[in-house]
Backbone atoms as SQL, in Angstrom:
CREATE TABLE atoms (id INTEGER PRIMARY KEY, chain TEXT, resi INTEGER, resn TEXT, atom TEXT, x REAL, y REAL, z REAL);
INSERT INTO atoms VALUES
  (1, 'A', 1, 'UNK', 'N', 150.679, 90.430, 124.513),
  (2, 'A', 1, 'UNK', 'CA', 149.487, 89.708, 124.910),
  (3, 'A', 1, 'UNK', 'C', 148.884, 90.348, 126.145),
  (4, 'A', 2, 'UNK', 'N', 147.815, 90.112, 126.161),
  (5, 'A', 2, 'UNK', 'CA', 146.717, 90.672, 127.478),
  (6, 'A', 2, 'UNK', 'C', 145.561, 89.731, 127.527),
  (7, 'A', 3, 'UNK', 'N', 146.279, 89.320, 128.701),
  (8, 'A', 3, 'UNK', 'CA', 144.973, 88.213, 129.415),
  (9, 'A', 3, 'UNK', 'C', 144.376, 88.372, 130.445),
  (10, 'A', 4, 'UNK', 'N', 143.314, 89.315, 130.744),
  (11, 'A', 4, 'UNK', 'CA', 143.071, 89.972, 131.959),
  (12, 'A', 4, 'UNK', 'C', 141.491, 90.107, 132.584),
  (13, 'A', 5, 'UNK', 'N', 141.370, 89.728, 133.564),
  (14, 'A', 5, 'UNK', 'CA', 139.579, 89.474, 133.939),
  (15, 'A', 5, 'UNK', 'C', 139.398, 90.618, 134.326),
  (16, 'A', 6, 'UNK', 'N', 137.975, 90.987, 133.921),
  (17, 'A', 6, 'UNK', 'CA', 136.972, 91.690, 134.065),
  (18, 'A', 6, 'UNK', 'C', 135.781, 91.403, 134.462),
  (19, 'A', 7, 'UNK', 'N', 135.093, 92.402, 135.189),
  (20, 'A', 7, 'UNK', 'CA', 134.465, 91.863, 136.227),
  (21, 'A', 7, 'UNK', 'C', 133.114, 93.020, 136.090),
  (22, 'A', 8, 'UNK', 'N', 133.197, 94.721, 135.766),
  (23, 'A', 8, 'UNK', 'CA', 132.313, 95.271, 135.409),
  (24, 'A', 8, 'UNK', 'C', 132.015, 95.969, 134.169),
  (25, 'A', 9, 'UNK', 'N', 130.785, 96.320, 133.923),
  (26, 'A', 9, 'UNK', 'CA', 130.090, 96.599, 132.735),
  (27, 'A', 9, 'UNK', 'C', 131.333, 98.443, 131.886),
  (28, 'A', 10, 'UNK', 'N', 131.818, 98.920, 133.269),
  (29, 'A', 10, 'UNK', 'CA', 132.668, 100.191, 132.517),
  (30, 'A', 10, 'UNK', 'C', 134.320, 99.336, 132.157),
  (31, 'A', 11, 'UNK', 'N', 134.095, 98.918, 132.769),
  (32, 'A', 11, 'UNK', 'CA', 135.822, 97.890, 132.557),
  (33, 'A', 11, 'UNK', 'C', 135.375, 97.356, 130.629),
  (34, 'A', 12, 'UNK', 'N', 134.027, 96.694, 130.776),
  (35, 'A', 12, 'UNK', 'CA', 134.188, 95.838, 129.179),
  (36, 'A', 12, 'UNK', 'C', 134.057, 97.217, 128.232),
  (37, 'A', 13, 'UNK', 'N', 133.252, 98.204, 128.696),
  (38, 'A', 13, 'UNK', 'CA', 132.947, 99.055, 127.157),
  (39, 'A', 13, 'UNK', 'C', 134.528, 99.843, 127.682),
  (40, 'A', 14, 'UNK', 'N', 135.556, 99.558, 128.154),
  (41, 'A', 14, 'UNK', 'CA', 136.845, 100.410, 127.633),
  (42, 'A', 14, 'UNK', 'C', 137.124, 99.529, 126.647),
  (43, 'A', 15, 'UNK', 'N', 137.311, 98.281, 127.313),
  (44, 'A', 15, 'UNK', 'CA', 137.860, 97.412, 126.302),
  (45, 'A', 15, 'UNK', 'C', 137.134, 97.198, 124.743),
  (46, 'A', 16, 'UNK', 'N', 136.121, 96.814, 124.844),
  (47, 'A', 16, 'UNK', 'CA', 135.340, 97.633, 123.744),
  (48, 'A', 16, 'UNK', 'C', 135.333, 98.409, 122.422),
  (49, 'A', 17, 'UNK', 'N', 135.868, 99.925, 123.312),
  (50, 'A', 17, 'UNK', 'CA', 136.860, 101.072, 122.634),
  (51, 'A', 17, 'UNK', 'C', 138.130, 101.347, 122.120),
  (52, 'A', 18, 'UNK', 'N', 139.019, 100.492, 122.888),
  (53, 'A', 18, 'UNK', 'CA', 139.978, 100.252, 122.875),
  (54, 'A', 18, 'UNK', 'C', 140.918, 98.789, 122.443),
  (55, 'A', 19, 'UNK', 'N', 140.176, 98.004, 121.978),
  (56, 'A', 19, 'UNK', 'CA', 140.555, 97.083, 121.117),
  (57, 'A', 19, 'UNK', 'C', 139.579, 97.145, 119.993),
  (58, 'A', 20, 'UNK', 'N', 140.292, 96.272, 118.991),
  (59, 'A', 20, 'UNK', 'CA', 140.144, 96.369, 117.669),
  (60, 'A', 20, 'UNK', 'C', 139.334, 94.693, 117.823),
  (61, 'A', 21, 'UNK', 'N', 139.993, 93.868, 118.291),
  (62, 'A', 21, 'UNK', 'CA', 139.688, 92.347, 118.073),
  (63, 'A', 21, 'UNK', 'C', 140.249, 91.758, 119.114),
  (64, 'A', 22, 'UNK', 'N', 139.329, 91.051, 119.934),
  (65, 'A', 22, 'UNK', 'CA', 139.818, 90.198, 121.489),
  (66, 'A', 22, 'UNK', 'C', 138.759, 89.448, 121.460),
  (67, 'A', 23, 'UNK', 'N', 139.121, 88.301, 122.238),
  (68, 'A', 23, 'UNK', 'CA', 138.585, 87.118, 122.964),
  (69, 'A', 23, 'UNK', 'C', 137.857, 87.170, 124.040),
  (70, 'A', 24, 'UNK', 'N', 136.815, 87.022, 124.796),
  (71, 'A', 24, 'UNK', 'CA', 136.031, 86.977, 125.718),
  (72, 'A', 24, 'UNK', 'C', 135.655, 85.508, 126.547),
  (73, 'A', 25, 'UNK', 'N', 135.668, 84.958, 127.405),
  (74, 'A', 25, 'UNK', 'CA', 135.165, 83.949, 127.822),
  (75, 'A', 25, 'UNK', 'C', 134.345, 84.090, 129.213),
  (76, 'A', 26, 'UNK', 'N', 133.260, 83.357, 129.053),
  (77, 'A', 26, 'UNK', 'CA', 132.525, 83.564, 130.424),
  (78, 'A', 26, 'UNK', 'C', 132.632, 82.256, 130.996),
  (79, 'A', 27, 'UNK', 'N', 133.240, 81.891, 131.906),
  (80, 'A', 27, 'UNK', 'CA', 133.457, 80.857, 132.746),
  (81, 'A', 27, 'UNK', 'C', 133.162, 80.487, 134.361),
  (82, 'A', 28, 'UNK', 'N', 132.207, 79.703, 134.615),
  (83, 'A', 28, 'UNK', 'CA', 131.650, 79.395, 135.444),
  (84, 'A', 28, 'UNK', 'C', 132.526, 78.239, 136.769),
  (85, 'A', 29, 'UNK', 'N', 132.523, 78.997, 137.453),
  (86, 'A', 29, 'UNK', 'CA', 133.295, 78.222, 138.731),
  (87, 'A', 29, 'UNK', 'C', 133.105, 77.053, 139.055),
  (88, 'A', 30, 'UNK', 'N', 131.815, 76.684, 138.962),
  (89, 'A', 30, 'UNK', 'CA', 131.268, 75.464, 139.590),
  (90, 'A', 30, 'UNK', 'C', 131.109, 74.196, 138.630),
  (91, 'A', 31, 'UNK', 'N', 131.166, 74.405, 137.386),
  (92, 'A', 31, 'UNK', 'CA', 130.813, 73.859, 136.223),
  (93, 'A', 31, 'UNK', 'C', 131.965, 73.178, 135.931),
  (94, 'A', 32, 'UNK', 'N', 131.990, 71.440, 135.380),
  (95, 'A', 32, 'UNK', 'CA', 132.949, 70.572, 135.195),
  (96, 'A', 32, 'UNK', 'C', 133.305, 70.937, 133.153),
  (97, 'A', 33, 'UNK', 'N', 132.238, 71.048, 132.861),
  (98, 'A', 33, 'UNK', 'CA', 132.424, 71.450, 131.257),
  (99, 'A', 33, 'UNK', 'C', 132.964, 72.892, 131.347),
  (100, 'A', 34, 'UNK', 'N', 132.429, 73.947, 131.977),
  (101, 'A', 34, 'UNK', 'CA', 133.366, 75.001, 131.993),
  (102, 'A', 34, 'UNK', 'C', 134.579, 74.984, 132.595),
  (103, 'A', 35, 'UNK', 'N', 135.057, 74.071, 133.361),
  (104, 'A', 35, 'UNK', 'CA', 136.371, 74.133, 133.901),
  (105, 'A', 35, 'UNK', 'C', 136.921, 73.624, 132.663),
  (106, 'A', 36, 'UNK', 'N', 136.816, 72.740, 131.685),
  (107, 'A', 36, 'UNK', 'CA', 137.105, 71.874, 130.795),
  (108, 'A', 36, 'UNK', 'C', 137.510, 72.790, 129.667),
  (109, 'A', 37, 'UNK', 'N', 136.753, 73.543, 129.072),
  (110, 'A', 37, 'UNK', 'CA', 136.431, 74.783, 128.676),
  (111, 'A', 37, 'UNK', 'C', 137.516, 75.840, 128.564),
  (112, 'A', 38, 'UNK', 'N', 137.439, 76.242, 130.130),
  (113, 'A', 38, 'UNK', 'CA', 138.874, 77.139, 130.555),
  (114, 'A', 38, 'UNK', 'C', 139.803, 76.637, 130.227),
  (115, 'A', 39, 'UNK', 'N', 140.365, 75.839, 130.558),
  (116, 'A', 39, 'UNK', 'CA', 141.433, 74.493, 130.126),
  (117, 'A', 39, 'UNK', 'C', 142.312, 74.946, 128.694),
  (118, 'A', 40, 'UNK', 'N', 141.274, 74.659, 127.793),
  (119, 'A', 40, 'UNK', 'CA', 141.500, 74.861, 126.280),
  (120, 'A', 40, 'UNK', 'C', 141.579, 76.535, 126.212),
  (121, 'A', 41, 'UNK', 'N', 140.888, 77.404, 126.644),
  (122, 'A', 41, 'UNK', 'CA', 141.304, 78.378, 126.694),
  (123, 'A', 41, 'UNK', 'C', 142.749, 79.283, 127.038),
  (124, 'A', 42, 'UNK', 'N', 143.236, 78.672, 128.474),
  (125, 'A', 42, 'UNK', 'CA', 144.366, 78.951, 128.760),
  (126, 'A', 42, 'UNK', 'C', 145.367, 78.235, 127.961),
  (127, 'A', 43, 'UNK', 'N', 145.368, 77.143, 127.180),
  (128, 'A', 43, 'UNK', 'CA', 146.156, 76.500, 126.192),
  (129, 'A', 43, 'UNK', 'C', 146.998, 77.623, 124.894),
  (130, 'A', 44, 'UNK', 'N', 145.343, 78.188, 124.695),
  (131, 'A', 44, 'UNK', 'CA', 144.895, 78.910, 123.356),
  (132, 'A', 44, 'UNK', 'C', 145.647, 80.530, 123.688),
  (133, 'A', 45, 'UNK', 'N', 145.658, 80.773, 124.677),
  (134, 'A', 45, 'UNK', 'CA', 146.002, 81.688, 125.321),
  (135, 'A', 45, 'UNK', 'C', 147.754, 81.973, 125.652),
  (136, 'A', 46, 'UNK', 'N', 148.418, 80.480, 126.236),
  (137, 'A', 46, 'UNK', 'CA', 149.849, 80.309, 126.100),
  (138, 'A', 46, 'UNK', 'C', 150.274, 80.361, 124.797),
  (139, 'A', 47, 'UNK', 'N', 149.635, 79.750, 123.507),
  (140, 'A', 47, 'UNK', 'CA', 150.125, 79.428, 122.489),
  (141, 'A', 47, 'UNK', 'C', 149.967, 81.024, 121.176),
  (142, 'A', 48, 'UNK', 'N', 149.033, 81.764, 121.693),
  (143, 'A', 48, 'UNK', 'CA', 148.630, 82.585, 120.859),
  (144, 'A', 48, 'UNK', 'C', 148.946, 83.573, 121.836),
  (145, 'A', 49, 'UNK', 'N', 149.879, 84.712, 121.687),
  (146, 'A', 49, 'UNK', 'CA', 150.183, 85.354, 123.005),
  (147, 'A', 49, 'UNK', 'C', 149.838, 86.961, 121.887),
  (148, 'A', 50, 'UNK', 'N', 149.848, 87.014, 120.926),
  (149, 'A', 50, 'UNK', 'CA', 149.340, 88.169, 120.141),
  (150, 'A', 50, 'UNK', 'C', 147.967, 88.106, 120.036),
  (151, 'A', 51, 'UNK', 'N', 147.225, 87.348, 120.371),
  (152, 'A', 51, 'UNK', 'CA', 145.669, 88.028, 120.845),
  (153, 'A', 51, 'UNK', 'C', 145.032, 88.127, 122.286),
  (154, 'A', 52, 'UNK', 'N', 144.937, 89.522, 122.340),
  (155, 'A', 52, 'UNK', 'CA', 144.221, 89.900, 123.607),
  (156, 'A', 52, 'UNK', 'C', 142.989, 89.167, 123.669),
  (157, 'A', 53, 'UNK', 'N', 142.908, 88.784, 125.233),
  (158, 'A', 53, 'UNK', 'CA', 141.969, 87.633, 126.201),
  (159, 'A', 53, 'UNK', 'C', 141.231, 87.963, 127.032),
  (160, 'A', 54, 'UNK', 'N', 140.359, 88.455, 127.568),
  (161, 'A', 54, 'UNK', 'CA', 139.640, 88.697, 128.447),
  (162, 'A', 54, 'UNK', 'C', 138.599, 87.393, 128.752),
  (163, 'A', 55, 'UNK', 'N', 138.454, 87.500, 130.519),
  (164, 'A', 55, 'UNK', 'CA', 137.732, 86.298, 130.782),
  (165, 'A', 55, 'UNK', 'C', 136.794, 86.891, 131.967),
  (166, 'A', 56, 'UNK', 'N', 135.775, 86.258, 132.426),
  (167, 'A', 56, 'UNK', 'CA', 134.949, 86.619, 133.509),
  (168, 'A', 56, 'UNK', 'C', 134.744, 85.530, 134.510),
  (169, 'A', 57, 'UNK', 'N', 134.063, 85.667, 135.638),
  (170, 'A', 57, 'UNK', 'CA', 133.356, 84.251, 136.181),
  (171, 'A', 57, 'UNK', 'C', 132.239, 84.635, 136.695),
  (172, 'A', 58, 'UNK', 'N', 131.216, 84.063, 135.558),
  (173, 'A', 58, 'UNK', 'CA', 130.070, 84.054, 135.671),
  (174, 'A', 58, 'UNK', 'C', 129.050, 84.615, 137.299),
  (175, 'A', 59, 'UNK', 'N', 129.932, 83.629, 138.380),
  (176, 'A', 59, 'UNK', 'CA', 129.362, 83.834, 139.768),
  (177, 'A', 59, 'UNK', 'C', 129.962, 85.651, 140.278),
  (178, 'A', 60, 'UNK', 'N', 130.487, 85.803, 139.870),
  (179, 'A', 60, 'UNK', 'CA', 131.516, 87.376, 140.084),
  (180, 'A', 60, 'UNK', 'C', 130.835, 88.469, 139.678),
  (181, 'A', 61, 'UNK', 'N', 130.344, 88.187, 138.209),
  (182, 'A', 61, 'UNK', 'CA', 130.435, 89.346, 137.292),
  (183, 'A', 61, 'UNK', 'C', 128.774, 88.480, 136.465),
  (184, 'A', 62, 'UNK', 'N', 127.725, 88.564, 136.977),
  (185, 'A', 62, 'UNK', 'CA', 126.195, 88.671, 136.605),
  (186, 'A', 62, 'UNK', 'C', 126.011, 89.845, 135.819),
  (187, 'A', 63, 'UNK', 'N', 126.235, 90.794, 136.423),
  (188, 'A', 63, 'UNK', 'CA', 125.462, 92.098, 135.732),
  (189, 'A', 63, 'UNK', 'C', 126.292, 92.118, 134.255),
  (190, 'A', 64, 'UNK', 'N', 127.589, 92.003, 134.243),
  (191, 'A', 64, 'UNK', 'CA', 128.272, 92.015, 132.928),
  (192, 'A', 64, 'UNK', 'C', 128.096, 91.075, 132.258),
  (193, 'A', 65, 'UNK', 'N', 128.106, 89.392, 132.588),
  (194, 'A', 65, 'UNK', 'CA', 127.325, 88.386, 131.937),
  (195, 'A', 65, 'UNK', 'C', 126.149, 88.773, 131.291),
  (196, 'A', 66, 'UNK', 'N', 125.293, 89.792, 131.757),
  (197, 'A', 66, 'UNK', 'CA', 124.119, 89.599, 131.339),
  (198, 'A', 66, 'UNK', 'C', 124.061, 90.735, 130.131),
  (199, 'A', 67, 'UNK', 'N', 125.075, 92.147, 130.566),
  (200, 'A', 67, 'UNK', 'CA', 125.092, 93.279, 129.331),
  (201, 'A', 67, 'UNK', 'C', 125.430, 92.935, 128.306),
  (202, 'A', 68, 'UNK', 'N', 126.244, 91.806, 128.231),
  (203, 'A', 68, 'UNK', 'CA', 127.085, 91.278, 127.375),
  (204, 'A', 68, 'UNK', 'C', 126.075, 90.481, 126.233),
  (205, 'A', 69, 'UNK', 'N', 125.031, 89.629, 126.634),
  (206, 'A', 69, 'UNK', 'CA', 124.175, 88.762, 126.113),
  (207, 'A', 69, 'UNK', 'C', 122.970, 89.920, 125.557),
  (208, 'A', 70, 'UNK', 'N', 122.602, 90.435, 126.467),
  (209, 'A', 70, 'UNK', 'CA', 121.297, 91.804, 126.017),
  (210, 'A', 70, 'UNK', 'C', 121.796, 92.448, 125.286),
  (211, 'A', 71, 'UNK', 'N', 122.911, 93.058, 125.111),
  (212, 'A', 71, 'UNK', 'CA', 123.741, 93.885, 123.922),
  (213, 'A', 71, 'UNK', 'C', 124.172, 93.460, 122.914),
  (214, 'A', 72, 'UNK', 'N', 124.735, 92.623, 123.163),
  (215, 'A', 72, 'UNK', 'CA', 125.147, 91.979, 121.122),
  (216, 'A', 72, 'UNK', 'C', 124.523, 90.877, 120.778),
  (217, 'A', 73, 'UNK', 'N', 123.173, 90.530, 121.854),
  (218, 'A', 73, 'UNK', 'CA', 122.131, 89.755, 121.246),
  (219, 'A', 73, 'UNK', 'C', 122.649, 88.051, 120.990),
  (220, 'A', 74, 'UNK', 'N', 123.612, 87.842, 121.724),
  (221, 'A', 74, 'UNK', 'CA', 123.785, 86.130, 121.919),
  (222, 'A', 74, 'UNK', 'C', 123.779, 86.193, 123.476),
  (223, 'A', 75, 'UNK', 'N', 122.596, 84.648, 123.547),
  (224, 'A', 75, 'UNK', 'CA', 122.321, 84.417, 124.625),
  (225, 'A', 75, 'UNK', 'C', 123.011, 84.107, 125.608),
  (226, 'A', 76, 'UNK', 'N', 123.011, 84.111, 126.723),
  (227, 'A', 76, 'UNK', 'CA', 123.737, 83.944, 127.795),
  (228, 'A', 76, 'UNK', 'C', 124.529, 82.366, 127.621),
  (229, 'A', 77, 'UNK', 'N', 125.204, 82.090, 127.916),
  (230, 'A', 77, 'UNK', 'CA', 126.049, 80.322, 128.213),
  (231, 'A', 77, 'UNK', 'C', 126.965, 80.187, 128.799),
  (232, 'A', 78, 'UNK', 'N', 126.700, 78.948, 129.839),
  (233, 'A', 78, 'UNK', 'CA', 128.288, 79.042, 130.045),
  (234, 'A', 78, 'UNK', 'C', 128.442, 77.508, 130.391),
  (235, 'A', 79, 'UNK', 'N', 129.842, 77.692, 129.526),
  (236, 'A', 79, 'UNK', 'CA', 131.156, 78.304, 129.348),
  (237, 'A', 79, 'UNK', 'C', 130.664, 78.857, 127.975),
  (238, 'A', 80, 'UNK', 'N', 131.382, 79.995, 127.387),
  (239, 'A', 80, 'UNK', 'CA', 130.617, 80.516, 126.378),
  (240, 'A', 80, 'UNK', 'C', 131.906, 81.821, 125.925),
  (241, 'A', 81, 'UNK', 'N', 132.534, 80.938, 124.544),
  (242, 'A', 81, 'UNK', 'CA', 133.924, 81.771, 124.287),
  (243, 'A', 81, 'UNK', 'C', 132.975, 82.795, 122.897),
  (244, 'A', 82, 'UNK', 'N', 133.312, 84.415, 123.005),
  (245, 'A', 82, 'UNK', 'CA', 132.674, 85.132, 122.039),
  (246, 'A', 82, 'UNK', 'C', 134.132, 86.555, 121.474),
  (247, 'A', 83, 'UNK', 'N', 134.150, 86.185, 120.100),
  (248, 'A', 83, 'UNK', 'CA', 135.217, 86.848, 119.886),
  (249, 'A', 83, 'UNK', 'C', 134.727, 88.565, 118.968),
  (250, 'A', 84, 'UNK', 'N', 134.884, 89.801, 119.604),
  (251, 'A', 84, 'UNK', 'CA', 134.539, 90.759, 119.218),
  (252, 'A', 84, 'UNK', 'C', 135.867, 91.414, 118.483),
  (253, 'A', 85, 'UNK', 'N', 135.141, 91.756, 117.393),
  (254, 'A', 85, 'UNK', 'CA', 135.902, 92.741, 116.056),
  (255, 'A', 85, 'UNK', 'C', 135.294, 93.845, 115.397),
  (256, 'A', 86, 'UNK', 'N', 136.288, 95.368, 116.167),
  (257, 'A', 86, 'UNK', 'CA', 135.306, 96.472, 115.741),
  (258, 'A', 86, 'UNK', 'C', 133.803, 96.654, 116.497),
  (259, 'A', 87, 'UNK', 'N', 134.011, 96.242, 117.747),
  (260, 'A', 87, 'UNK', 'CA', 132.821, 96.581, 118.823),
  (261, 'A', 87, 'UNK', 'C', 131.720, 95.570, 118.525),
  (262, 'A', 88, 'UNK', 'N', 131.224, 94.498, 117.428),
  (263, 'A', 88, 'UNK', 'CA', 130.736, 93.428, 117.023),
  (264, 'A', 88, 'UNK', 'C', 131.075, 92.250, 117.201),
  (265, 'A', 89, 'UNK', 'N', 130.376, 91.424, 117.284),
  (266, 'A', 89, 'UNK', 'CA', 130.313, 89.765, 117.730),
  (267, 'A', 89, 'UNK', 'C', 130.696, 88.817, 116.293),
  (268, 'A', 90, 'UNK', 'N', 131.577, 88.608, 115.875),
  (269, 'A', 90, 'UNK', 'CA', 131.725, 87.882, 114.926),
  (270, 'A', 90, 'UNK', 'C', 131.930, 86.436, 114.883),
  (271, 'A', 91, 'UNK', 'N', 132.046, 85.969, 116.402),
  (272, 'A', 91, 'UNK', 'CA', 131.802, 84.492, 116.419),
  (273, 'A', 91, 'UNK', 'C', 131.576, 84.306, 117.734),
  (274, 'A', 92, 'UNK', 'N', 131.335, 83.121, 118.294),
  (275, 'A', 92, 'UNK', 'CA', 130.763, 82.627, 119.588),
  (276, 'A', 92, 'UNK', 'C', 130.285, 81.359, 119.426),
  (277, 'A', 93, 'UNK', 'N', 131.016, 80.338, 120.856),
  (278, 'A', 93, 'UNK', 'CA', 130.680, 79.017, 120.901),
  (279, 'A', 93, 'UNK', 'C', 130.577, 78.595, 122.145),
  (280, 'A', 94, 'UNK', 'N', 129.826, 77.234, 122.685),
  (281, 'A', 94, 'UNK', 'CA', 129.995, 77.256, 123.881),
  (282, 'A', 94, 'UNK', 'C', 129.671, 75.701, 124.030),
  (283, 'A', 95, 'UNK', 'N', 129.836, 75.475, 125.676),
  (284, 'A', 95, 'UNK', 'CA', 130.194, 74.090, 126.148),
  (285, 'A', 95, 'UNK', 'C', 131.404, 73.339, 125.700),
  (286, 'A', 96, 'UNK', 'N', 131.313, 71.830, 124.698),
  (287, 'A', 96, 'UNK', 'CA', 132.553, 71.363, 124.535),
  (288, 'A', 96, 'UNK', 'C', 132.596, 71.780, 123.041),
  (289, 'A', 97, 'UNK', 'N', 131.782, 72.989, 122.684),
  (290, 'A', 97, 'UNK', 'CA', 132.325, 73.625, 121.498),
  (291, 'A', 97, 'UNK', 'C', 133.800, 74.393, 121.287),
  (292, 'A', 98, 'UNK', 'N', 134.079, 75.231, 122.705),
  (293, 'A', 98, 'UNK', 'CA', 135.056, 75.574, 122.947),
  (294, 'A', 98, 'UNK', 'C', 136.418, 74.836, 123.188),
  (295, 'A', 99, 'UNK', 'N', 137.153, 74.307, 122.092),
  (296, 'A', 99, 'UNK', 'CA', 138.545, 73.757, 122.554),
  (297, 'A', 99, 'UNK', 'C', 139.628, 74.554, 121.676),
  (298, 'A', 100, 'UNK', 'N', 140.673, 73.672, 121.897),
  (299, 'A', 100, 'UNK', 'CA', 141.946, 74.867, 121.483),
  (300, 'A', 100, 'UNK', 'C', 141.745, 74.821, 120.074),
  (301, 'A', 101, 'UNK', 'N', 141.456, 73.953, 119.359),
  (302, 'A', 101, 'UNK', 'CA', 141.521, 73.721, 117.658),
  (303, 'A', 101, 'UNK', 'C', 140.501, 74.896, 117.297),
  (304, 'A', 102, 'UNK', 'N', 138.951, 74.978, 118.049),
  (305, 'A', 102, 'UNK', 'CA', 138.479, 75.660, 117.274),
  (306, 'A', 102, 'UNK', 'C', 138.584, 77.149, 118.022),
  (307, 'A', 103, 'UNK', 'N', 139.067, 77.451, 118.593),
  (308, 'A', 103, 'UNK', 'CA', 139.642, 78.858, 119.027),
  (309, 'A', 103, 'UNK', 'C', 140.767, 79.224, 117.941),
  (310, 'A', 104, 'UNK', 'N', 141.824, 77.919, 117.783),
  (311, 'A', 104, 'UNK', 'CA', 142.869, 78.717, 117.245),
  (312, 'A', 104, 'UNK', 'C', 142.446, 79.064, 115.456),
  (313, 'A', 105, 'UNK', 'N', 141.408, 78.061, 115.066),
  (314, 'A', 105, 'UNK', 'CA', 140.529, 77.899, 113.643),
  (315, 'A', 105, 'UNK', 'C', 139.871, 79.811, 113.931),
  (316, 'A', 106, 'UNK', 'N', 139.310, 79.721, 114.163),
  (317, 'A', 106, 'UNK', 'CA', 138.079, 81.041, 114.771),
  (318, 'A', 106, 'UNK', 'C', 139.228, 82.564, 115.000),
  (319, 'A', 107, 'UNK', 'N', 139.656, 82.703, 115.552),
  (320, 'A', 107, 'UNK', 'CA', 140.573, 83.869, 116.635),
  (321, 'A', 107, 'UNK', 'C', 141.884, 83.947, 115.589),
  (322, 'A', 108, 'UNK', 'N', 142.678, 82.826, 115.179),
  (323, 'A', 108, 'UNK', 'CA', 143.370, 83.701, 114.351),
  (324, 'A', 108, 'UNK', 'C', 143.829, 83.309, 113.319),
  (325, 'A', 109, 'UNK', 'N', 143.156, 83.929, 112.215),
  (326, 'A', 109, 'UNK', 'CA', 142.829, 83.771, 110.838),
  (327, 'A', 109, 'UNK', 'C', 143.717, 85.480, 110.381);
């Protein structure tokens, strides 16, 4: 497992390159639904330890929040879980869309 924050735009396109299929979450510091959010994430994260995790915080990491949304064309959100396969966006949810059921439904199939 690899659960590891990232923070700039050359850090995500390794990861990018170098994974096949991982988890992304953009999570906002200040936010009671994104803390809520994270929550279910780190759940999803103890329980599923064979899929790589990457997370951000929104207030940290703007410029990558934003490459992230301008590049694979889903809009910015947060809390806002987006799971890439093969350098593509194949799912993405956000607010109290994000809990452990539909991460573990979504991520690993």
């Amino acid at each position: 497992m690899l659960n590891r924050k990232i923070s700039e735009i050359d850090e995500f396109k390794e990861v990018v390159e170098a994974k096949g299929k991982f988890l992304l979450i953009k999570h906002s510091l200040t936010c009671p639904i994104s803390h809520a959010a994270f929550e279910e994430f780190e759940k999803f994260v103890e329980d599923n330890q064979a899929v790589d995790t990457y997370y951000l915080y929104v207030q940290e990491a703007r410029p990558l929040s934003n490459y992230i949304a301008e590049t694979y064309h889903v809009k910015h959100e947060s809390p806002q879980a987006i799971l890439f396969d093969k350098g593509d966006v194949t799912w993405h949810a956000s607010h109290w869309k994000i809990t452990y059921d539909s991460l573990t439904r979504e991520v690993v199939k």
